[in-house]
N, C-alpha and C positions, 0 to 999 in steps of 0.2 A: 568282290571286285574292287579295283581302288577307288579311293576315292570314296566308299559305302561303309561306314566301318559302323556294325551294329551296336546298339549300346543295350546293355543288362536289362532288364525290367527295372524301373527303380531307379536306374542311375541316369548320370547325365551324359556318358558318353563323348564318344568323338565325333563331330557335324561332318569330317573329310574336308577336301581341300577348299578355298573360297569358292563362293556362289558362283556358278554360271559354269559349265564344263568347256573346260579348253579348246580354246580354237585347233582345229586339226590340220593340219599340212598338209600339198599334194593338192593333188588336181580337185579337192576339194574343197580348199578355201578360195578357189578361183573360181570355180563354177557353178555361178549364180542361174539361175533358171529361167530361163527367157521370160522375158519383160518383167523381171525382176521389180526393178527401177519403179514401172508402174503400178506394178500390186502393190507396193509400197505405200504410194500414195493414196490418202484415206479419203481425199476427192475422187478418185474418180471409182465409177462405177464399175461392178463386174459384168463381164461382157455376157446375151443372152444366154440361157441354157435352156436350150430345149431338148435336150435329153432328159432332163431333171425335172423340169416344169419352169420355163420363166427367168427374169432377170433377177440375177441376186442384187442384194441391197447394198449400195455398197456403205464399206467398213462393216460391213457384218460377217460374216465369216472372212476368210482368206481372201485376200484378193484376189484379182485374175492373176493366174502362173501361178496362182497359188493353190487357194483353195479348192474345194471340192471342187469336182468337173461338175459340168452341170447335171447332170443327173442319170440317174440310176434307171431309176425302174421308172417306177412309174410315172406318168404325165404327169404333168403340172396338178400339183391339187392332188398329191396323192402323199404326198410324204412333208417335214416338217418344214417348217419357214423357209423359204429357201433362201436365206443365209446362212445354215448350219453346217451342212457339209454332207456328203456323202452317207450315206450310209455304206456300211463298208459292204459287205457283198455277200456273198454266200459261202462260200467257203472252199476252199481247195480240197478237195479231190484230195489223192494222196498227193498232191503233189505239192510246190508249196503257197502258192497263196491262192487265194482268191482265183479262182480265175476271173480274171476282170470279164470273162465271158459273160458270165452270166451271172452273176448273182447281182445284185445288186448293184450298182452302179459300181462304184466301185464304192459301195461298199462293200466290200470285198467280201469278204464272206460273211459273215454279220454283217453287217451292214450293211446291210442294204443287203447287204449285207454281202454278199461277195460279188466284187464287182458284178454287177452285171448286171444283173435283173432288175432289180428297181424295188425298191425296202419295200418292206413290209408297212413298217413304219415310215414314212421318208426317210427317217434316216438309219434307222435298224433295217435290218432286212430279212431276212427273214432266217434260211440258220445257213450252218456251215457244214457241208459235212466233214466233218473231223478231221482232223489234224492238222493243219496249215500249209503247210509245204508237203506233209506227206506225216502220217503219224507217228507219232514218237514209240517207241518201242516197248513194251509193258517192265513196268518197274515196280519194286515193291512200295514206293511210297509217291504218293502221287496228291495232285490237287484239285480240289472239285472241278473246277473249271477246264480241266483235261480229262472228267471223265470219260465224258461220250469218244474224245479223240482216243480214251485209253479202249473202250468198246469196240474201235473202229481198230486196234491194234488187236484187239481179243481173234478178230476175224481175219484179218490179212495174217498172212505166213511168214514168219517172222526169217524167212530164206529167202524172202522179196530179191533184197540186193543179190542174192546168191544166183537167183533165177533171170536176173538182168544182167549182171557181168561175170560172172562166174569168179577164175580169180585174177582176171588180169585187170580191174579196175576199169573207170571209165574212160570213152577215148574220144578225141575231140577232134571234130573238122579242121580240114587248112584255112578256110574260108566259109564267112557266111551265105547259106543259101541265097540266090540271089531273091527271090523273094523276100525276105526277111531284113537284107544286107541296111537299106533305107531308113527303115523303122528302129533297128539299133543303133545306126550312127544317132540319129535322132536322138533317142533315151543317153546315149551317152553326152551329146551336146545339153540335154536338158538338164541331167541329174548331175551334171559337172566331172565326170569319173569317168576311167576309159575300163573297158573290157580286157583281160590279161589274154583269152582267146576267143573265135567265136566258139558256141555249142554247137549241138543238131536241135534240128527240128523238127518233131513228127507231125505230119499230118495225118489222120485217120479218118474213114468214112466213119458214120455216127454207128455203124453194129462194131467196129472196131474199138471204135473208144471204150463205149459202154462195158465189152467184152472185158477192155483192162480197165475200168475204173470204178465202174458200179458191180463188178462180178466178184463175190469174196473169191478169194485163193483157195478158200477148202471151207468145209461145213463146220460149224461153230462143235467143239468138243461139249461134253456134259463139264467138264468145269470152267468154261469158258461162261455157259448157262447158265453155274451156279453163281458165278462172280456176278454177272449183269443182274440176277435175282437178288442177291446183298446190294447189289448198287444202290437199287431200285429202291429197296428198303432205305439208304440212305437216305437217299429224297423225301422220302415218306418219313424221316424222322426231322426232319428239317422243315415240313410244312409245303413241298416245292411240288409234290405230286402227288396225285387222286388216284388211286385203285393199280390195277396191273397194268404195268407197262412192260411193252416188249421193245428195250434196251434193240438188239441185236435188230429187231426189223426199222426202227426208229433211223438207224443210223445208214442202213442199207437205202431208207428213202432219201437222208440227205445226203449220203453223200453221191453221185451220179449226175444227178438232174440238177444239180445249182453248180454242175462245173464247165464251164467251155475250154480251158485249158490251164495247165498247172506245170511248173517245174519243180522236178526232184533234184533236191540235193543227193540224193545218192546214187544215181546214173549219168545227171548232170548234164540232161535234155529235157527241151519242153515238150509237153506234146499237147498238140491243138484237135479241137474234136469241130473235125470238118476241113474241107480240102481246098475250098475258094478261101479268098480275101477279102470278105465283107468287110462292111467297116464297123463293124463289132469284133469279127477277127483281128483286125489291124489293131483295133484300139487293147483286146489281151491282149498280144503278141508286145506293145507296148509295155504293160502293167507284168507279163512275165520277166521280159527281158532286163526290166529294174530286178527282178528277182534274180537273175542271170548275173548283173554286177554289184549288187549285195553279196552275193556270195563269195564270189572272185574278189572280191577288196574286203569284207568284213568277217565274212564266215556266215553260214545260217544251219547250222546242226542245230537240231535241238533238243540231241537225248543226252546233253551229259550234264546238266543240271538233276540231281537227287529228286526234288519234289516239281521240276516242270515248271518251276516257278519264271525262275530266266528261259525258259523258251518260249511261255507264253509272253512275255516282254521282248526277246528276240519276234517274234510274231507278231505281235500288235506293230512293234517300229518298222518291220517287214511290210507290213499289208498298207500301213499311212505311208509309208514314203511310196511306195507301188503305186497306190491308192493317188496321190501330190500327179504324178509322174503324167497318170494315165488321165487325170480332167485337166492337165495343161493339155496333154495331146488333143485331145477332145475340141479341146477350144480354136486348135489351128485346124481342124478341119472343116470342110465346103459345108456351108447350110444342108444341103442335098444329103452328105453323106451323114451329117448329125441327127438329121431326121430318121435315116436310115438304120443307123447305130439307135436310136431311142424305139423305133418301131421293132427291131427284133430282140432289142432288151427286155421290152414290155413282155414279146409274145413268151421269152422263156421265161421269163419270173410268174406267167399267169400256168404256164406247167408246174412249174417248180413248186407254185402255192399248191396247186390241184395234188400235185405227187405226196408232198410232207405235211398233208392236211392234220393225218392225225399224230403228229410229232408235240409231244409239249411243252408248252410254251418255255417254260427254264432251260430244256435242253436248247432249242434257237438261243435265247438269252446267252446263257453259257459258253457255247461256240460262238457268239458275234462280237460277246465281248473285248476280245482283244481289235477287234476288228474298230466295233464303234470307238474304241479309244484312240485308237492310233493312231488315224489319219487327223482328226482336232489337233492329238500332242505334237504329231506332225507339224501342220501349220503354227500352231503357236511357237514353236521351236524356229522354223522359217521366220516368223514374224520378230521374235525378242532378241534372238541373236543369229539370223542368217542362216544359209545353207550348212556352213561347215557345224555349225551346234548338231545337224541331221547325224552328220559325221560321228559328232564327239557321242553323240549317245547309243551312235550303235558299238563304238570302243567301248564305254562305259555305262552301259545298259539302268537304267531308273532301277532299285533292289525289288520291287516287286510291280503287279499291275496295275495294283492298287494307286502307287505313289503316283504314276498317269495320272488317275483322275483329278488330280491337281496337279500343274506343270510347275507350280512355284517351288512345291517341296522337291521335284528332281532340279531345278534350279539352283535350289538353297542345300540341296546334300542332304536332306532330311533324313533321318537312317531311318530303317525298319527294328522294332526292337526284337530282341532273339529270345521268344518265351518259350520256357522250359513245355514238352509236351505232357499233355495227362498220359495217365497209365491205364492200357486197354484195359475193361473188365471182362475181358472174354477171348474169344478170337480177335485177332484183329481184320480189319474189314478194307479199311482205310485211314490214311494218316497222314499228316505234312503242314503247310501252314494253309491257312481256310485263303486267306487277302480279303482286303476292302470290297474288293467290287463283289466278292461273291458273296460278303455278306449284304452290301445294299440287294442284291439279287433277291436273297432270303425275307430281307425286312421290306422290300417292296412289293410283294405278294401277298403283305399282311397288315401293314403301315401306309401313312401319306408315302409319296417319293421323296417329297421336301425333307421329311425327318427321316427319311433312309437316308438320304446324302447329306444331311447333318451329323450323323452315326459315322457315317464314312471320313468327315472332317477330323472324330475324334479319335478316330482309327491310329494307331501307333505299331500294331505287328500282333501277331497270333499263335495259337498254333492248336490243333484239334486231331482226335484220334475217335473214328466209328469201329465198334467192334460186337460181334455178335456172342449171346449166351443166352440158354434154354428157349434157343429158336427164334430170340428176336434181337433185333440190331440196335444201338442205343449209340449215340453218339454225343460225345465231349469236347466244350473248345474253349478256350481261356484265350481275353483276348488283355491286349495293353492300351493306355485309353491316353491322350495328349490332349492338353489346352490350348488348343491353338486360335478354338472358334471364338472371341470375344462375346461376350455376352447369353453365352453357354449358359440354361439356367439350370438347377439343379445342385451349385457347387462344385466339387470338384471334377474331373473328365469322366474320372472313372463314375462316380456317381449318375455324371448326364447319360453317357454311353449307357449303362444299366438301364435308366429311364424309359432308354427307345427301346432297347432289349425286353425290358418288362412288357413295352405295349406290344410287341411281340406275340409274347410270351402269352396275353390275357387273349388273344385270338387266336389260339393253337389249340387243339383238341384235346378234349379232358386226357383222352386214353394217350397220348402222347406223355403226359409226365410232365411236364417241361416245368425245368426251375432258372430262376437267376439269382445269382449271389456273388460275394466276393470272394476272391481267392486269395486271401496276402495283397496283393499290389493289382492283381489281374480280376474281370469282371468276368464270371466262370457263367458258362451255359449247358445244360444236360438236357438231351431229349432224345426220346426213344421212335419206332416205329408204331405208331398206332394202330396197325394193321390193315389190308388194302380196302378192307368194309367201312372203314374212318371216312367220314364228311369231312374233309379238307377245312372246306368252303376259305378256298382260296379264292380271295375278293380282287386281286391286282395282278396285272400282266407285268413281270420284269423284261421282259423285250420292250414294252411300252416304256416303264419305269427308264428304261437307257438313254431316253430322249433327253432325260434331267439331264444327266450325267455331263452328255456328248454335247449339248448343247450349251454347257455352262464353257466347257473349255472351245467350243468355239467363238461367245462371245466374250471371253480372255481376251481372243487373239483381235477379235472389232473394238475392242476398247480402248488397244494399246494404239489400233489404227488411226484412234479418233484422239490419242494425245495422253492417255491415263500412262502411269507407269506398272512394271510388273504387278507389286500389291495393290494399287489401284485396281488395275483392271481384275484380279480378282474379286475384292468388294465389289466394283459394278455387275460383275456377270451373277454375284450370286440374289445382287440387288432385282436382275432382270430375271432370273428363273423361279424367284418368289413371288414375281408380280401374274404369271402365268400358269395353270393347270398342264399335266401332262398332254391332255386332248385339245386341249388350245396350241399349244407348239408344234403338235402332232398336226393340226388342219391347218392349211395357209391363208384359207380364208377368214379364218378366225383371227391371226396375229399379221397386220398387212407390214409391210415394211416398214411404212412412216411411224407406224406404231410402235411396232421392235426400236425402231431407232430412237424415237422419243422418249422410250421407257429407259434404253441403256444412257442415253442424257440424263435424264432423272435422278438414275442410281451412282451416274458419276459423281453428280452436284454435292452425296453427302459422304463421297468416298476421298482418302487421300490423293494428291495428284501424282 
């Protein structure tokens, strides 16, 4: 895309055009988000949330209008500091985000993971079921972090759209239902953008929903079974799963019960599961209909990117602006109905848990991640350079999801490097590029979090191919290493990266294999499937591990509140997530406000202004 122009392994490459993505025109550099003006200011306080648990702090996450709505899922004391943000939610259904129904607050689908229900973690949530808007269609090369969505395509019938419009394409109302009519002018007053028409709107009793949402379209083929059983192996060659996993039921628990309602881009209606206007509905129908003028002004396909990579980025910037949208809404409404919207968030995220008890943990991780990122990159994007930045980045998409978990490098044009792929030694399985977060995913199931998001800093671009020969799955990934982290010890990138890769490596199961070494320029990793009898002893939850993450770039965006500039405020946040354990950030009683606050003071005092 412009603007991204990757550079060789080894070389220096082109950075794209100056720092900071273009202001964008249209009713989008004029449409600031209600009470703008005040989020802004780093005095005053965010307003309570008690859907979330409690008053956020202020200059800690987003402002009010800004940041996270107040909460997801769980009460107060159940999810992280509450100045972090949302966790994004659970995940959309086929449709496309989150239903801010239910999953997680909004954290939309991860996070919290999809709106709705209220994280797991406060701010993770707990998963998604697959796909974001509606799954991306099976392709031959694909990226970890889409596999379960890629699962969730193994199952649906890839005649969906056939079987919803046949061939005259999608058709659209003269007029918004009047139910609805209120809530969109709303989202369009809010997100600064007008609607080019209204949609429809399904309401469905809950056996209807279920029927289209949690029900596959036809029984999983023998090589649809064989694929999910490779998968599987993948994971298990990576260190991310224990014994047999059933792929195919996994996905059928998430995806159903963490959705309240979802929009398809490919019939180009929402549909809401349930027939009142509770104020959980109202607050989807909100978090949808952002999803309604993302599309209509930006576009939200996400099957024509090769390895999925730009759609899981189209996804994450989908679900945080949704995500923005639906905790400003949140805030203008009655005490009475906020109570109300937090009491029946709770009761479906305590389903939701019950339902995808036995789901594990990376696959949540995996689906939340676009989720926990987005709605952070989100506000920091509001906070450094305004609404229309929301804008520029959904023209000009950050090159992968990785670049997210730092908002400076999508700032600064930081390319992604384009590393040559290894060559399957077998069948191939799977292949494309791994990204950062999927490797902090990997190295925080096995390593501190701290030095898995230290790995990730040194991150530059990748590329991995799993393939299978006499029965077992082994998989390859060559990654490219930057110096960006000051004081990186070890010497060079590539050497420190290796470092955390080694410690990796020494807690991985003999019968795994696993090597690291250098490749020419690239820090090269081999590891096989252990087989499902392998003692894991995976020591670290990466849904836990995301609290780092998410957490760092929302106190980016408290820092800058409090006076720090861009690079400043990232030295300070990474000053504040070093001062804290993950289960510390994770309990609110643990890290109180005055505390957070004194500590991100601390970390400014030795960072630039």
């Amino acid at each position: 895309m412009a603007g991204w122009t990757a550079a060789p392994s080894g070389a220096g490459g082109e950075t794209g055009p100056a720092a900071g993505p273009a202001a964008s025109g249209g009713a989008a550099s004029g449409g600031a988000v209600p009470a703008a003006s005040e989020a802004l200011d780093p005095a005053t306080p965010m307003a309570p949330s008690p859907s979330r648990g409690g008053p956020v702090p202020a200059g800690w996450g987003p402002a009010p209008g800004y940041g996270p709505p107040p909460g997801y899922g769980p009460p107060p004391g159940y999810g992280p500091p509450t100045g972090y943000g949302p966790p994004p939610g659970y995940g959309p259904p086929p449709g496309y985000g989150p239903p801010t129904g239910y999953g997680p607050p909004p954290p939309p689908v991860p996070p919290g993971y999809g709106p709705g229900y209220g994280p797991q973690s406060p701010w993770l949530g707990p998963g998604v079921p697959p796909g974001g808007w509606g799954p991306p269609p099976p392709q031959k090369r694909r990226t970890p972090l889409v596999l379960v969505s890629l699962v969730v395509a193994l199952v649906l019938v890839a005649a969906t759209a056939v079987t919803f419009l046949g061939k005259r394409g999608p058709s659209y109302p003269t007029s918004w239902d009047d139910r609805v009519a209120p809530i969109a002018h709303w989202v369009e007053g809010a997100r600064g953008l007008t609607y080019k028409t209204p949609v429809y709107v399904d309401f469905l009793s809950e056996e209807e929903f279920k029927a289209k949402v949690a029900k596959p379209a036809a029984d999983p083929t023998a090589a649809d079974r064989e694929q999910a059983r490779q998968l599987v192996a993948f994971y298990r060659s990576l260190g991310l799963i224990q014994g047999e996993v059933d792929l195919l039921a996994s996905d059928r628990s998430l995806r159903g019960e963490g959705t309240l309602a979802f929009y398809s881009t490919t019939t180009k209606r929402v549909t809401v599961r349930g027939t009142e206007l509770t104020p959980a509905v109202r607050v989807t129908l909100a978090h949808e209909l952002t999803h309604v003028l993302q599309d209509q002004q930006f576009g939200l396909d996400l099957s024509n990117d090769k390895n999925h990579v730009g759609g899981e980025v189209l996804r994450a910037l989908g679900e945080g602006d949704a995500g923005h949208i639906e905790d400003v809404y949140i805030q203008q409404l009655s005490e009475a109905d906020q109570k109300a919207y937090h009491d029946e968030m709770s009761k479906g995220f305590d389903q939701y848990q019950s339902s995808t008890s036995g789901v594990p943990d990376v696959l949540r991780a995996a689906l939340n991640a676009p989720y926990v990122l987005g709605q952070p990159f989100v506000e920091f994007l509001y906070r450094s350079k305004g609404p229309a930045a929301v804008d520029a980045a959904f023209r000009d998409p950050p090159p992968a999801l990785g670049s997210m978990a730092d908002p400076v490098h999508y700032l600064n044009k930081t390319p992604v490097v384009d590393v040559a792929p290894p060559t399957a030694a077998g069948t191939e399985v799977d292949s494309g590029r791994f990204d950062a977060v999927q490797l902090y995913l990997m190295l925080s199931a096995r390593i501190d979090p701290h030095d898995a998001l230290k790995a990730v800093d040194l991150w530059g671009g990748d590329a991995y191919v799993a393939s299978e020969s006499g029965g077992r799955v082994c998989t390859e990934l060559r990654f490219s290493a930057r110096g960006e982290r000051k004081g990186t010890a070890g010497g060079s990138p590539e050497t420190a990266l290796a470092g955390y890769l080694e410690a990796w490596r020494a807690k991985m199961p003999v019968a795994a294999g696993a090597i690291v070494d250098r490749d020419g320029s690239w820090v090269r990793v081999r590891t096989c499937d252990p087989g499902a009898g392998a003692d894991q002893k995976i020591e670290g939850k990466p849904s836990e591990a995301l609290t780092l993450m998410e957490g760092r770039i929302y106190m980016m965006s408290a820092a800058m509140a409090r006076g720090s500039s861009v690079e400043g405020a990232k030295c300070a946040a990474d000053g504040f997530v070093a001062a804290y354990t993950v289960d510390q950030l994770r309990d609110p009683a643990a890290v109180t406000k005055d505390d957070a606050l004194a500590t991100l003071d601390k970390a400014r005092q030795s960072c630039p202004t």
